[in-house]
CHARMM internal coordinates of N, CA and C (Angstrom, degrees):
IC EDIT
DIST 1 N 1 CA 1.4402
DIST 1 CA 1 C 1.5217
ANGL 1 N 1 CA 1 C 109.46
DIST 1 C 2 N 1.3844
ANGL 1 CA 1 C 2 N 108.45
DIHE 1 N 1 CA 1 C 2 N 164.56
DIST 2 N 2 CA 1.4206
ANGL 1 C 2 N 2 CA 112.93
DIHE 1 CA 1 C 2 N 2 CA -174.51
DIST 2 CA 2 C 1.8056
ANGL 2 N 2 CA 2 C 98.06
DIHE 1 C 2 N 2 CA 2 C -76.77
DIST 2 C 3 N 1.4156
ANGL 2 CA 2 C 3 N 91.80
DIHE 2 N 2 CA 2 C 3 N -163.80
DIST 3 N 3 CA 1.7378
ANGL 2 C 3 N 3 CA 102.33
DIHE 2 CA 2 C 3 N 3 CA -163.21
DIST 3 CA 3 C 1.1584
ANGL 3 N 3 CA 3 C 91.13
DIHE 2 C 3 N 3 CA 3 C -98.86
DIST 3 C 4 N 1.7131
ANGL 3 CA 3 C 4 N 126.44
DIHE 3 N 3 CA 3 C 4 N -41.16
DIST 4 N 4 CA 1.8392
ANGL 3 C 4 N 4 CA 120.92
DIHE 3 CA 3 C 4 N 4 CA 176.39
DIST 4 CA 4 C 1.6003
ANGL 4 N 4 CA 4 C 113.02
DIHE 3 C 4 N 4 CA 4 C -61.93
DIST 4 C 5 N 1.6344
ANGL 4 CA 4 C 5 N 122.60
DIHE 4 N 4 CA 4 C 5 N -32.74
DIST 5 N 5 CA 1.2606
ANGL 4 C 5 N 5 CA 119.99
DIHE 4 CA 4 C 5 N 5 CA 170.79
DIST 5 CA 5 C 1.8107
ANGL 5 N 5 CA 5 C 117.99
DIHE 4 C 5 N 5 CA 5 C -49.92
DIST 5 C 6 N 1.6776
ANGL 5 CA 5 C 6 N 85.97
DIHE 5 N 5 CA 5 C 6 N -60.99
DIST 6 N 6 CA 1.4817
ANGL 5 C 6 N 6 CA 93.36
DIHE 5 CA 5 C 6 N 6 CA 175.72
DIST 6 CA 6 C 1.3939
ANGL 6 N 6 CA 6 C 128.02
DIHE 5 C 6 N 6 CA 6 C -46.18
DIST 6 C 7 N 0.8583
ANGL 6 CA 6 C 7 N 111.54
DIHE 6 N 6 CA 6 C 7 N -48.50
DIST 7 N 7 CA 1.7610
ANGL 6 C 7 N 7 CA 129.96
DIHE 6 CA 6 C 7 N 7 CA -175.67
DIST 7 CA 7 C 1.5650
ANGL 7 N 7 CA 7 C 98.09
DIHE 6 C 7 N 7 CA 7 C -60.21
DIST 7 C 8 N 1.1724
ANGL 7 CA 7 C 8 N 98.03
DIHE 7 N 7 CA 7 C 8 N -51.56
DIST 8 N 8 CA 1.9986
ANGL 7 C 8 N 8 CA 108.17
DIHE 7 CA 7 C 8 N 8 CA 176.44
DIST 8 CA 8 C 1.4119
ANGL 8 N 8 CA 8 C 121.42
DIHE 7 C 8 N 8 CA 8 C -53.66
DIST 8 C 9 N 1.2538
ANGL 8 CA 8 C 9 N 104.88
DIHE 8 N 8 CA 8 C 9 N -57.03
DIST 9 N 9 CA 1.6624
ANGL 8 C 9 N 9 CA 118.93
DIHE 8 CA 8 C 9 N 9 CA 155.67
DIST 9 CA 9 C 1.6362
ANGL 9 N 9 CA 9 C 104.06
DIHE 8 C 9 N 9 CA 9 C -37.29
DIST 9 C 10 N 0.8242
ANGL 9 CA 9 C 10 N 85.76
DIHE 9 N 9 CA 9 C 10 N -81.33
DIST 10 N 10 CA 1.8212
ANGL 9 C 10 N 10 CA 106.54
DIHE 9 CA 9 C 10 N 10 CA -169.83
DIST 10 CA 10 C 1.8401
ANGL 10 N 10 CA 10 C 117.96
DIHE 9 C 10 N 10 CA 10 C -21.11
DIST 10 C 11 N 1.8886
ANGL 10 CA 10 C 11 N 99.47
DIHE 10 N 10 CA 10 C 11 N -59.06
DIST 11 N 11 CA 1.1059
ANGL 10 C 11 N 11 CA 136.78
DIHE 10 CA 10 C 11 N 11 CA 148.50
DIST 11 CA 11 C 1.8286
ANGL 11 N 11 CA 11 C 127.68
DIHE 10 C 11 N 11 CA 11 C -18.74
DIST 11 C 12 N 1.6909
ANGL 11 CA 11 C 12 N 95.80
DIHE 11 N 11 CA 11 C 12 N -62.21
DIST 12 N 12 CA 1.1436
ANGL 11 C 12 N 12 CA 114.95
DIHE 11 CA 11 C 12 N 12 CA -167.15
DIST 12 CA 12 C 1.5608
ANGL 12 N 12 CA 12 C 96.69
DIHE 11 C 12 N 12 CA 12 C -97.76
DIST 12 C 13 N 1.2864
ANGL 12 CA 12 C 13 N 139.11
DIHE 12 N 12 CA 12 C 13 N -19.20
DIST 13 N 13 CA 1.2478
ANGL 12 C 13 N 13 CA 124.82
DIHE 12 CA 12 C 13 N 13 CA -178.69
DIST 13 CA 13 C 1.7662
ANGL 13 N 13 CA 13 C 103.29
DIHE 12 C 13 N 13 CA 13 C -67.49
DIST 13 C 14 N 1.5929
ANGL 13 CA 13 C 14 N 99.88
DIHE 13 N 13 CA 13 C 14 N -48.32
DIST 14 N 14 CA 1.4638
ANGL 13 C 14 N 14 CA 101.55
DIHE 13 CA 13 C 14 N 14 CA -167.52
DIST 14 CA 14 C 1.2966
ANGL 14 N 14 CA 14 C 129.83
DIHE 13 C 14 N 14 CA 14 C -64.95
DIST 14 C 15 N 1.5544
ANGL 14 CA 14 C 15 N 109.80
DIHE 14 N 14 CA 14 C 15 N -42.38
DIST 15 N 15 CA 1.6379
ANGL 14 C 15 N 15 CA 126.03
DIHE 14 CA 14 C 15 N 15 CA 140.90
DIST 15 CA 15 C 1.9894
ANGL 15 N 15 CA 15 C 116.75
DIHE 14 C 15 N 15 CA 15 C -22.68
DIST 15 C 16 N 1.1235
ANGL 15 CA 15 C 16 N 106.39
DIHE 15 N 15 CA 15 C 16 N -47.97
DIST 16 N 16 CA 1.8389
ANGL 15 C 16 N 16 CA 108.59
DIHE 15 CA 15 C 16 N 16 CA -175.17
DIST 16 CA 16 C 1.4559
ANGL 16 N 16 CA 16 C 108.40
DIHE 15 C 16 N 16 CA 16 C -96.81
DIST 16 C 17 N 1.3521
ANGL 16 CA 16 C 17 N 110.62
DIHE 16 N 16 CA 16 C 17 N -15.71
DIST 17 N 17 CA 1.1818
ANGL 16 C 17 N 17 CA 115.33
DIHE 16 CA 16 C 17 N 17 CA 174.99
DIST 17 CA 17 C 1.2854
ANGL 17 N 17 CA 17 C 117.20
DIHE 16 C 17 N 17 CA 17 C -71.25
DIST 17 C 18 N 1.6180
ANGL 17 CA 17 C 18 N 121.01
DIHE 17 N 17 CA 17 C 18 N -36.74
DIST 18 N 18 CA 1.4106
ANGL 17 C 18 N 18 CA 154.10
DIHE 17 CA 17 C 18 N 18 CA -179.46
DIST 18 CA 18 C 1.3109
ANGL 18 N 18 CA 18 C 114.44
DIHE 17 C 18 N 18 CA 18 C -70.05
DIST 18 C 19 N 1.4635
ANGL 18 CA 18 C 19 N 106.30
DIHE 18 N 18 CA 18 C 19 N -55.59
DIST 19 N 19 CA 1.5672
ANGL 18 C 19 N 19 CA 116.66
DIHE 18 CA 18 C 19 N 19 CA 161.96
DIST 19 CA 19 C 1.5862
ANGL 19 N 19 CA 19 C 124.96
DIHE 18 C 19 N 19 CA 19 C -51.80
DIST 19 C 20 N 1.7165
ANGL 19 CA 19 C 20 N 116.10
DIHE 19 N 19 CA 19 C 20 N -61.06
DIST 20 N 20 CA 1.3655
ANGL 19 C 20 N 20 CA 114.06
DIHE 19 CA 19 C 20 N 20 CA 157.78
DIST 20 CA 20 C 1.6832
ANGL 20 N 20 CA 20 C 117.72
DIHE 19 C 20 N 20 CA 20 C -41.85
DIST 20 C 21 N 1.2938
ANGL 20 CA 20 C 21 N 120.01
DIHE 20 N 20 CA 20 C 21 N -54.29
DIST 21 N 21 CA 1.8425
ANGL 20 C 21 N 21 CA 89.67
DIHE 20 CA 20 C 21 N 21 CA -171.28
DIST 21 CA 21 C 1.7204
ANGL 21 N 21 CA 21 C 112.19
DIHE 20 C 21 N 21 CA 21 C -91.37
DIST 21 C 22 N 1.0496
ANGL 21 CA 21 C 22 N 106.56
DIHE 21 N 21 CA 21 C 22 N 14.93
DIST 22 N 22 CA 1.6427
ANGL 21 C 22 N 22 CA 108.51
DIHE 21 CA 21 C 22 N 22 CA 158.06
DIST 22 CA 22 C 1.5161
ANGL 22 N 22 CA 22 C 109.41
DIHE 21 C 22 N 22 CA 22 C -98.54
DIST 22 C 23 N 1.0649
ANGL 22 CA 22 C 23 N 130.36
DIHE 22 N 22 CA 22 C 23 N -44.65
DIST 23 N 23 CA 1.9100
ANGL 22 C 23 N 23 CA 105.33
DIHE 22 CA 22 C 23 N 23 CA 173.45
DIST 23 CA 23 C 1.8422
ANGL 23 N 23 CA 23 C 86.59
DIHE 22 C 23 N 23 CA 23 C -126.87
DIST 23 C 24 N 1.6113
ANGL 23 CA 23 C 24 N 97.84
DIHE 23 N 23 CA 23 C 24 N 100.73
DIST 24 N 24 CA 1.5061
ANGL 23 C 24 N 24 CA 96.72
DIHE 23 CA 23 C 24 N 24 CA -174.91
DIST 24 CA 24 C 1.7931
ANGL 24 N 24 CA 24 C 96.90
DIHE 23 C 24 N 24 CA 24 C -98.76
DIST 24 C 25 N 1.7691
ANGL 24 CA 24 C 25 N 108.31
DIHE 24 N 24 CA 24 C 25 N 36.96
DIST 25 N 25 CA 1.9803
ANGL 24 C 25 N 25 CA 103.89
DIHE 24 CA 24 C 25 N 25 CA 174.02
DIST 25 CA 25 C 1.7923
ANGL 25 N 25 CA 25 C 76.02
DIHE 24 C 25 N 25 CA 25 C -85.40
DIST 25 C 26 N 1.2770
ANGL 25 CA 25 C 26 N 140.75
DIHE 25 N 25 CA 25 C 26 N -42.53
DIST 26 N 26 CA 1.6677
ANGL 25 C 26 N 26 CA 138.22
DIHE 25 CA 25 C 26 N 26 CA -179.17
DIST 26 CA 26 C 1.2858
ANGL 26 N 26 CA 26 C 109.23
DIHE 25 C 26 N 26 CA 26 C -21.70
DIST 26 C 27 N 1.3273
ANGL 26 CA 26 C 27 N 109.85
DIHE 26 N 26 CA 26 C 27 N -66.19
DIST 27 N 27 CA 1.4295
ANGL 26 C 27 N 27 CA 110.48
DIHE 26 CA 26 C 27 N 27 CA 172.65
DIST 27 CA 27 C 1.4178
ANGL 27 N 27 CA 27 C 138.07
DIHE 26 C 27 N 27 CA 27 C -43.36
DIST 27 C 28 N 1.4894
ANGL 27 CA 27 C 28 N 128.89
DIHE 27 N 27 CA 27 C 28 N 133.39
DIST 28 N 28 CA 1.3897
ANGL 27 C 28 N 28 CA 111.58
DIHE 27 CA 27 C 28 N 28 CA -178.11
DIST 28 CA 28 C 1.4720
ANGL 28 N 28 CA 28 C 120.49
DIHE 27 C 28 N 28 CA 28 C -81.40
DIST 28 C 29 N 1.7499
ANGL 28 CA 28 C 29 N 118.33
DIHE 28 N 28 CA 28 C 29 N 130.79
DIST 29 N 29 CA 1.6227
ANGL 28 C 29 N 29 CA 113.54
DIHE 28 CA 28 C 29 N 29 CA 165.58
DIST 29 CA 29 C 1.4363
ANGL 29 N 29 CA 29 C 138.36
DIHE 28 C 29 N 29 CA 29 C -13.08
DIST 29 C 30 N 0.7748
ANGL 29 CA 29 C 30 N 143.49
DIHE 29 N 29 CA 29 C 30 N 102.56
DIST 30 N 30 CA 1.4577
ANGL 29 C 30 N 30 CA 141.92
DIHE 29 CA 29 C 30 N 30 CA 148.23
DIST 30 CA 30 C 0.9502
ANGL 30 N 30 CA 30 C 133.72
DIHE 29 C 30 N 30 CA 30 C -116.08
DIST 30 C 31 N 1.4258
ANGL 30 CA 30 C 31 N 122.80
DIHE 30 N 30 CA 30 C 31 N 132.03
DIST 31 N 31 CA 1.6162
ANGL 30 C 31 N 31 CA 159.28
DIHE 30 CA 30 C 31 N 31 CA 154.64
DIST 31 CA 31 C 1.8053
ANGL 31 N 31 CA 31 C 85.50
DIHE 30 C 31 N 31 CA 31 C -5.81
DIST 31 C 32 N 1.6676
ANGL 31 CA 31 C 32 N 114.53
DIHE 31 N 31 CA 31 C 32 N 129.12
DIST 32 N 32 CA 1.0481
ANGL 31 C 32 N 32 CA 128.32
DIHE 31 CA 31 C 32 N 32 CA 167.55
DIST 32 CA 32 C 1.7671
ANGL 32 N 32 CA 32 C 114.15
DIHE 31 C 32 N 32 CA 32 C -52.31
DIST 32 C 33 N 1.2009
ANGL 32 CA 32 C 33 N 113.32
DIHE 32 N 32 CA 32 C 33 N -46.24
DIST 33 N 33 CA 1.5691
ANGL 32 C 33 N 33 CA 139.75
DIHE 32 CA 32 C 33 N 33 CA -161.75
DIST 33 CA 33 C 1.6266
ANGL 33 N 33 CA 33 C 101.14
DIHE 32 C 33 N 33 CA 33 C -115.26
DIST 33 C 34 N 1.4875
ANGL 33 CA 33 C 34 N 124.10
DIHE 33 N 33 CA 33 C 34 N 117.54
DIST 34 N 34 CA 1.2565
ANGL 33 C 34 N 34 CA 130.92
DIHE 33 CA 33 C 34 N 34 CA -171.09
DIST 34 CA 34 C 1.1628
ANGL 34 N 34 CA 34 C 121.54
DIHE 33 C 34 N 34 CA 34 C -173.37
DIST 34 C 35 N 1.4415
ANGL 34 CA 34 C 35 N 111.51
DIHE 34 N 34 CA 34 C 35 N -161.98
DIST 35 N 35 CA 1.6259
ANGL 34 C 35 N 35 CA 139.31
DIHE 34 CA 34 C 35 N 35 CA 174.33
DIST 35 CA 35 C 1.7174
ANGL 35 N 35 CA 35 C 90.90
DIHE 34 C 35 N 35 CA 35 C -61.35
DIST 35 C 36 N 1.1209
ANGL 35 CA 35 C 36 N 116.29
DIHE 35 N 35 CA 35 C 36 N 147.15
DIST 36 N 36 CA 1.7238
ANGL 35 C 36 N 36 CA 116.27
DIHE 35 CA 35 C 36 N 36 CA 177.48
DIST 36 CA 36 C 1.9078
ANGL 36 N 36 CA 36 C 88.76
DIHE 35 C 36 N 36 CA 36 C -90.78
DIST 36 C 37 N 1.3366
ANGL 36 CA 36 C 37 N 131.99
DIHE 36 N 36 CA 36 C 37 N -175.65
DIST 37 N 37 CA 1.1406
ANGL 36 C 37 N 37 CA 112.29
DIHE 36 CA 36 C 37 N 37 CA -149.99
DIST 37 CA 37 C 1.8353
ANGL 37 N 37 CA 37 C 76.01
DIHE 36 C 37 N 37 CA 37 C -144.59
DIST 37 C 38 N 1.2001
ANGL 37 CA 37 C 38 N 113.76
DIHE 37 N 37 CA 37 C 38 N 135.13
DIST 38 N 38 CA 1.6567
ANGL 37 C 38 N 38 CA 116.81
DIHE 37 CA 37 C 38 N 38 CA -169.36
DIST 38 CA 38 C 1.8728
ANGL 38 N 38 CA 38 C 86.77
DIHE 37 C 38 N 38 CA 38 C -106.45
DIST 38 C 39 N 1.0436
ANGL 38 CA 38 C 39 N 149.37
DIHE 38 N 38 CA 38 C 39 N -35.59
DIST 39 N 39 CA 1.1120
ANGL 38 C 39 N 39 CA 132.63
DIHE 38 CA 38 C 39 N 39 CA -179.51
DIST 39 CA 39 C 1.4767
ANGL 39 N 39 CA 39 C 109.31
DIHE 38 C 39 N 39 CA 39 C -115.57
DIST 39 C 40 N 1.7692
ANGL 39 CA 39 C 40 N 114.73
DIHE 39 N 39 CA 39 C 40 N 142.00
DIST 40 N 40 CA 1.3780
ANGL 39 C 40 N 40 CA 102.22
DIHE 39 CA 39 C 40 N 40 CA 167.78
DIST 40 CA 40 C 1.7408
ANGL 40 N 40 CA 40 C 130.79
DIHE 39 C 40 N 40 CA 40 C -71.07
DIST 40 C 41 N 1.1639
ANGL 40 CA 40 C 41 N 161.56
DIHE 40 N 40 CA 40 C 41 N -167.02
DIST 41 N 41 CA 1.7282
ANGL 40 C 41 N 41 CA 139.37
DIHE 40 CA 40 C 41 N 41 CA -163.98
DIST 41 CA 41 C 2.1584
ANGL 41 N 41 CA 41 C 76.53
DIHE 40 C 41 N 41 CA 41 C -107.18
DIST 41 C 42 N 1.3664
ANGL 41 CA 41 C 42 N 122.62
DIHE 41 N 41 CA 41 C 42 N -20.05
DIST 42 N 42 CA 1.5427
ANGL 41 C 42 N 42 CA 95.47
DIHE 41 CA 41 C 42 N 42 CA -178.66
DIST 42 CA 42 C 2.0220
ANGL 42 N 42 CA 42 C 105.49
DIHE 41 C 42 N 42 CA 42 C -87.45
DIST 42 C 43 N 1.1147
ANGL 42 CA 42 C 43 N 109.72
DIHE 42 N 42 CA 42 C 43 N -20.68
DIST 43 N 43 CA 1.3305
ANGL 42 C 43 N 43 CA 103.79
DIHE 42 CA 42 C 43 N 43 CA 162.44
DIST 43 CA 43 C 1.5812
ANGL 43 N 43 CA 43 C 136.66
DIHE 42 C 43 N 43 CA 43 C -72.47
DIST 43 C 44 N 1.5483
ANGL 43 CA 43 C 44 N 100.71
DIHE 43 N 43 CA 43 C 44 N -14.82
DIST 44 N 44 CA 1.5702
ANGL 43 C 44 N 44 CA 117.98
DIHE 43 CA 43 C 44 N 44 CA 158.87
DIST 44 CA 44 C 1.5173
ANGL 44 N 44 CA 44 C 109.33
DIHE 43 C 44 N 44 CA 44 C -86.68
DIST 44 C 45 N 1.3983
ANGL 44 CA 44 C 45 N 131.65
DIHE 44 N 44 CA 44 C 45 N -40.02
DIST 45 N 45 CA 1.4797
ANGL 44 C 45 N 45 CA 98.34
DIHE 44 CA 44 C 45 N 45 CA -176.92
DIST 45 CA 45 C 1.7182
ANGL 45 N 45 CA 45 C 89.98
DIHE 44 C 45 N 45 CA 45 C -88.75
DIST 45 C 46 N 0.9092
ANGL 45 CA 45 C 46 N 157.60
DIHE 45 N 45 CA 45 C 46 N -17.35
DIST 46 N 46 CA 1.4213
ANGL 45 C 46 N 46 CA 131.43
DIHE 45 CA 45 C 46 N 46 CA 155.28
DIST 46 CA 46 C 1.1837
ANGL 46 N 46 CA 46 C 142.15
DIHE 45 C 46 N 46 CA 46 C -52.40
DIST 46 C 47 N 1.5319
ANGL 46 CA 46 C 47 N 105.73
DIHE 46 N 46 CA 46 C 47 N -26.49
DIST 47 N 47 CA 1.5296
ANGL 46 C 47 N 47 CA 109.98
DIHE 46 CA 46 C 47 N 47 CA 138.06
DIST 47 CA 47 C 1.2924
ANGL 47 N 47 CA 47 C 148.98
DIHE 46 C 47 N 47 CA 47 C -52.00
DIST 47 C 48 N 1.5829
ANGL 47 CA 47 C 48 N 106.17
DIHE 47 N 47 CA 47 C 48 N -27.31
DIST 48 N 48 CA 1.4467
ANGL 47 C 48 N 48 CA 131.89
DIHE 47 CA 47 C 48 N 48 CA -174.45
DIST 48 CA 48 C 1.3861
ANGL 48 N 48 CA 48 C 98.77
DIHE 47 C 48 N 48 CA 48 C -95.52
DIST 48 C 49 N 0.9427
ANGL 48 CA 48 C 49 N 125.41
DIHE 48 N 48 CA 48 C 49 N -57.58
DIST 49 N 49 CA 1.7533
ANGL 48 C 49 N 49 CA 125.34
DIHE 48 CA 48 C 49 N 49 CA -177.93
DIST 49 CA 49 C 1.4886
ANGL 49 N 49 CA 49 C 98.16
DIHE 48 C 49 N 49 CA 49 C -60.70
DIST 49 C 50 N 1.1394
ANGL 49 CA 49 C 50 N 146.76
DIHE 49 N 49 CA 49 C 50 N -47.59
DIST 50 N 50 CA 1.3993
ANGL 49 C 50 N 50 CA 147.64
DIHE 49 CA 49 C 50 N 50 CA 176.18
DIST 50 CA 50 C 1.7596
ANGL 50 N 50 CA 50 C 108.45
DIHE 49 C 50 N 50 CA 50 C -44.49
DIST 50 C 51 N 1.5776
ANGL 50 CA 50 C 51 N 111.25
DIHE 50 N 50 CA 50 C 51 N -61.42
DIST 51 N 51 CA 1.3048
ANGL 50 C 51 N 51 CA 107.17
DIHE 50 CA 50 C 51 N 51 CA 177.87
DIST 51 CA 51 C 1.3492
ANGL 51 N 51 CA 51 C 121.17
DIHE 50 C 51 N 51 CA 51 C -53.83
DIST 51 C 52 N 1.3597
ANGL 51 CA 51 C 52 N 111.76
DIHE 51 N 51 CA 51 C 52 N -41.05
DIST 52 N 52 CA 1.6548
ANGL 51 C 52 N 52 CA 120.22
DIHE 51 CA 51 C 52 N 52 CA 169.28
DIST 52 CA 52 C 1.0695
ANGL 52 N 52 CA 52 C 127.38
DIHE 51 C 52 N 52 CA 52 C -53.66
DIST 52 C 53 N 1.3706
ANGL 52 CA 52 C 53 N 111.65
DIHE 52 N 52 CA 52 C 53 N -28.64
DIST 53 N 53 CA 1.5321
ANGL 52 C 53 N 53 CA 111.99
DIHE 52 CA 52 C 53 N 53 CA -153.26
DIST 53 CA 53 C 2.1974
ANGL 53 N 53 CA 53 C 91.90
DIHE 52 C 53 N 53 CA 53 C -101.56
DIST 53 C 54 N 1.2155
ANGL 53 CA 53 C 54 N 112.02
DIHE 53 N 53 CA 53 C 54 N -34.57
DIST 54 N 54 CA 1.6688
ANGL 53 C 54 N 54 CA 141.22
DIHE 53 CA 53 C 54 N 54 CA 175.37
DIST 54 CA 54 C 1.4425
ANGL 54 N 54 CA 54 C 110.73
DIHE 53 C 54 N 54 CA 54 C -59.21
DIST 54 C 55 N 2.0684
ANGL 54 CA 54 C 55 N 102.58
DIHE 54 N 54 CA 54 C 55 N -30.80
DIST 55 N 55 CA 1.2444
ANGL 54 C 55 N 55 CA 110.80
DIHE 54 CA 54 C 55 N 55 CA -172.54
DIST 55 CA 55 C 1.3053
ANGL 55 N 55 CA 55 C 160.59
DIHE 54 C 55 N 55 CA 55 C 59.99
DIST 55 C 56 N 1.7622
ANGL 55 CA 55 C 56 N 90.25
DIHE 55 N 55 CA 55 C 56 N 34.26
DIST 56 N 56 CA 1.1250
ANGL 55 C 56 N 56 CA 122.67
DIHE 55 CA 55 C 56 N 56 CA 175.47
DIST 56 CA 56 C 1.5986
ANGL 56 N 56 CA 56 C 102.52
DIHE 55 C 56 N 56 CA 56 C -87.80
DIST 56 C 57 N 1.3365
ANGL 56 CA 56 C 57 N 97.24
DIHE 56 N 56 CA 56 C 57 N 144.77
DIST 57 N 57 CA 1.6688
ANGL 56 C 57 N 57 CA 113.77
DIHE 56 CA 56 C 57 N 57 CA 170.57
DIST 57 CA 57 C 1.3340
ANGL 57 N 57 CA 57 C 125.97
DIHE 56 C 57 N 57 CA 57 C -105.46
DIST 57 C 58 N 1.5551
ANGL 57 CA 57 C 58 N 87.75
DIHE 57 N 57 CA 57 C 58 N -44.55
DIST 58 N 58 CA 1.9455
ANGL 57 C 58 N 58 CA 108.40
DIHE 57 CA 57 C 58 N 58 CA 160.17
DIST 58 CA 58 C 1.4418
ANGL 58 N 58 CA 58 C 108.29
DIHE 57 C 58 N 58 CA 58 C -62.89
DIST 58 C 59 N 1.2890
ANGL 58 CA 58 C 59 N 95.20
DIHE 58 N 58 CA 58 C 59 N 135.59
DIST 59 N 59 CA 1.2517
ANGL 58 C 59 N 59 CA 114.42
DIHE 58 CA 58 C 59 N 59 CA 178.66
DIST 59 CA 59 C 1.4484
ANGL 59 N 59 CA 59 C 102.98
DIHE 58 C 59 N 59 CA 59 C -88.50
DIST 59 C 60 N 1.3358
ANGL 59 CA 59 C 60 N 127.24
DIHE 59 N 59 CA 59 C 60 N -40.00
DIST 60 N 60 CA 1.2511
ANGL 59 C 60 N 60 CA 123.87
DIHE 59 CA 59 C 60 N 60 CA -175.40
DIST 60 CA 60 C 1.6400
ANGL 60 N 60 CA 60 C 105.66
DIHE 59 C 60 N 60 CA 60 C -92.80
DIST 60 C 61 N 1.1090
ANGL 60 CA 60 C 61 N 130.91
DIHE 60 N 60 CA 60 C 61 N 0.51
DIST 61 N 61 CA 1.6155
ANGL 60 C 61 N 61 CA 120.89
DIHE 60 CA 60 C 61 N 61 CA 156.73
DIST 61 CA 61 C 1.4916
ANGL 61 N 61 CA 61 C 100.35
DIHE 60 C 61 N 61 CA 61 C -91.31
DIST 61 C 62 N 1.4308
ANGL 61 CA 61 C 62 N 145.06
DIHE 61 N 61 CA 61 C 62 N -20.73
DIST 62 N 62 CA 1.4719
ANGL 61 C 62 N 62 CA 130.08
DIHE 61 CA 61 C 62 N 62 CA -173.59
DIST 62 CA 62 C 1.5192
ANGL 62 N 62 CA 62 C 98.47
DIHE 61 C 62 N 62 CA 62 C -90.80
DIST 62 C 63 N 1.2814
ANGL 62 CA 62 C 63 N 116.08
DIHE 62 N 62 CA 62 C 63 N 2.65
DIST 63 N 63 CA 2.0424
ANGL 62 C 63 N 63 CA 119.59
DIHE 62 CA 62 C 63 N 63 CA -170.69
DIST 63 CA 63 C 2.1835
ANGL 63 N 63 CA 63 C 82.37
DIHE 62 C 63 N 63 CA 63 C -96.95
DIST 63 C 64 N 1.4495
ANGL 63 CA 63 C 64 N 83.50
DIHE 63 N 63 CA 63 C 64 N -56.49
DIST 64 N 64 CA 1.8693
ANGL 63 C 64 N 64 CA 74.20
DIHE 63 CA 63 C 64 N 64 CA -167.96
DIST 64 CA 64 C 1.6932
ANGL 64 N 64 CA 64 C 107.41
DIHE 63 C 64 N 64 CA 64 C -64.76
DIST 64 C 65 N 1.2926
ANGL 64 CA 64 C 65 N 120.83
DIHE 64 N 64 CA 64 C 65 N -19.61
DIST 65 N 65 CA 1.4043
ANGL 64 C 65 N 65 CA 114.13
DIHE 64 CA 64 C 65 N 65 CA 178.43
DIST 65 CA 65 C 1.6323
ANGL 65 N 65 CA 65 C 99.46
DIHE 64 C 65 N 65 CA 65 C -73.32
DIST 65 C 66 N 0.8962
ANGL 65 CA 65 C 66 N 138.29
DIHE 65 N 65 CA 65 C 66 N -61.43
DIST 66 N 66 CA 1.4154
ANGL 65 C 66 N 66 CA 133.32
DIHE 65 CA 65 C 66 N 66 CA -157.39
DIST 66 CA 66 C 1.7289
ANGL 66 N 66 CA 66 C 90.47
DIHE 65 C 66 N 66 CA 66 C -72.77
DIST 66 C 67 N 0.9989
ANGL 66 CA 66 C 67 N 111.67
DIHE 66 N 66 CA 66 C 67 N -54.97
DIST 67 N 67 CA 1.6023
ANGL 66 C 67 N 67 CA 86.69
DIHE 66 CA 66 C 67 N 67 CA -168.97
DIST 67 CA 67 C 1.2252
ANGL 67 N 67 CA 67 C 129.50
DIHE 66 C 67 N 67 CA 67 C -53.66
DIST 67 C 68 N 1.8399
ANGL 67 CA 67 C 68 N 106.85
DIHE 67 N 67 CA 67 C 68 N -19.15
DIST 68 N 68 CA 1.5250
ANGL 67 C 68 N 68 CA 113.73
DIHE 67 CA 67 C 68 N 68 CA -176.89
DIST 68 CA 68 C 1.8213
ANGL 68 N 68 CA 68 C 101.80
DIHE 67 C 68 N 68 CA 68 C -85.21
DIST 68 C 69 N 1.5733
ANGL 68 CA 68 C 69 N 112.09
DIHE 68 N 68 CA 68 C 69 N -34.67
DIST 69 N 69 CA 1.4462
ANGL 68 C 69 N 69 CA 121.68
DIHE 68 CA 68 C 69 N 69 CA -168.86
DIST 69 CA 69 C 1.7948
ANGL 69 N 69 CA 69 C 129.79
DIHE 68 C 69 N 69 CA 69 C -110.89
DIST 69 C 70 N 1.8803
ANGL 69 CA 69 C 70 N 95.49
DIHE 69 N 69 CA 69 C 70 N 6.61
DIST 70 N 70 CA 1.3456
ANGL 69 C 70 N 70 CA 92.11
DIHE 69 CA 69 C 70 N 70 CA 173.19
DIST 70 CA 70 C 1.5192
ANGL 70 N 70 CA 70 C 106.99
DIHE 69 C 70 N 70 CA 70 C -134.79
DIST 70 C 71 N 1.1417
ANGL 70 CA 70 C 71 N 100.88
DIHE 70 N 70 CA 70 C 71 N 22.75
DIST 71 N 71 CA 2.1564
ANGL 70 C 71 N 71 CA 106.61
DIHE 70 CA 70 C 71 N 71 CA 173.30
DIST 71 CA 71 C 1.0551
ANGL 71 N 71 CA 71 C 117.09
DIHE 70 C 71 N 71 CA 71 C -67.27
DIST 71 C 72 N 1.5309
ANGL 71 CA 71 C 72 N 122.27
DIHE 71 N 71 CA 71 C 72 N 110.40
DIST 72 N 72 CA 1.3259
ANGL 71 C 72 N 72 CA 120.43
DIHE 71 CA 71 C 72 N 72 CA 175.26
DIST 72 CA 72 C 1.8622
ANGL 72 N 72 CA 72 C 106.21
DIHE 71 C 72 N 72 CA 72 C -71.40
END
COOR INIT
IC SEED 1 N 1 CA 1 C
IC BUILD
């Protein structure tokens, strides 16, 4: 990704990140004892706002874009 995406990303993770632990009822419930959780819920809607905003509709072309363009 470019350097304005990144920064945007970057931007917008910390923003939802900020938002979730100030009214964390946003967040969805979960079971104390579970699945361990591979994404945090502000790294999922920053994912989701990213595809939207990138303008993908396919779900499976914004899966092969990030996997080819967001691997750390």
């Amino acid at each position: 990704m470019k350097t304005e995406w990144d920064s945007l990303a970057t931007a917008l993770y910390v923003k939802a990140d900020d938002l979730l632990k100030e009214s964390p009822q946003w967040a969805p419930w979960r079971p104390a004892v579970g699945i361990a959780l591979r994404l945090s819920d502000a790294e999922l809607v920053t994912l989701a706002m990213m595809q939207a905003m990138l303008g993908f509709t396919s779900e499976a072309r914004w899966l092969r874009h990030a996997r080819a363009h967001l691997r750390v």
